[in-house]
N, C-alpha and C positions, 0 to 999 in steps of 0.2 A: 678645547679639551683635547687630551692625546687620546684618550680608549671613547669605549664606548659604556666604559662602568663607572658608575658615577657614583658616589655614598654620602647622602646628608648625615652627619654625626652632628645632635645636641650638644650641647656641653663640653665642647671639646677643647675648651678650656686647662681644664685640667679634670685629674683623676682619671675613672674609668672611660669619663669621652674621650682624651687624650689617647689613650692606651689603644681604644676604641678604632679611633683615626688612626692611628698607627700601624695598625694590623691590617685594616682595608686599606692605607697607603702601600704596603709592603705586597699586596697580593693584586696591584697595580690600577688600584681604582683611583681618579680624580674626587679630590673630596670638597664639601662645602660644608666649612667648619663654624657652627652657630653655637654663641657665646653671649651672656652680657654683659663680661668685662672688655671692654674693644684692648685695652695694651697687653692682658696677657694672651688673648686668641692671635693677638698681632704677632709676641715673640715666637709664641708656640709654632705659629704657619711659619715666620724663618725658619724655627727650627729644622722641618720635616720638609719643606721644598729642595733646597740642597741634597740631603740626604738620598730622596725618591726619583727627582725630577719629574715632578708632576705637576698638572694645577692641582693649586690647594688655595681655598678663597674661602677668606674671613668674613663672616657677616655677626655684624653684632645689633643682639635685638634686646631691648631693654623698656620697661614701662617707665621706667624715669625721661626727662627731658635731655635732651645731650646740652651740653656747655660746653 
């Protein structure tokens, strides 16, 4: 981790999780971005790594089975 602030965001998928993570990436928090679509939390965390230089770590949590 770089800091020592760290912000679990739900949904950060998209929408207001997104936005969510965005704003605590931007005020230099490491974030861990929980999602239960794994491709779009996956593009979304490209996105915003670049951007921030931060960790940003995808976890994707789902009551379905993965394939």
């Amino acid at each position: 981790m770089s800091n020592n602030k760290l912000a679990l965001i739900t949904g950060a998928s998209n929408g207001i999780g997104f936005e969510i993570a965005k704003q605590f990436a931007k005020n230099g928090y490491d974030i861990l971005a929980v999602a239960r679509k794994a491709a779009w939390i996956r593009v979304r965390c490209r996105r915003l790594i670049p951007i921030f230089s931060l960790l940003i770590l995808p976890i994707v949590i789902s009551a379905s089975p993965l394939r």
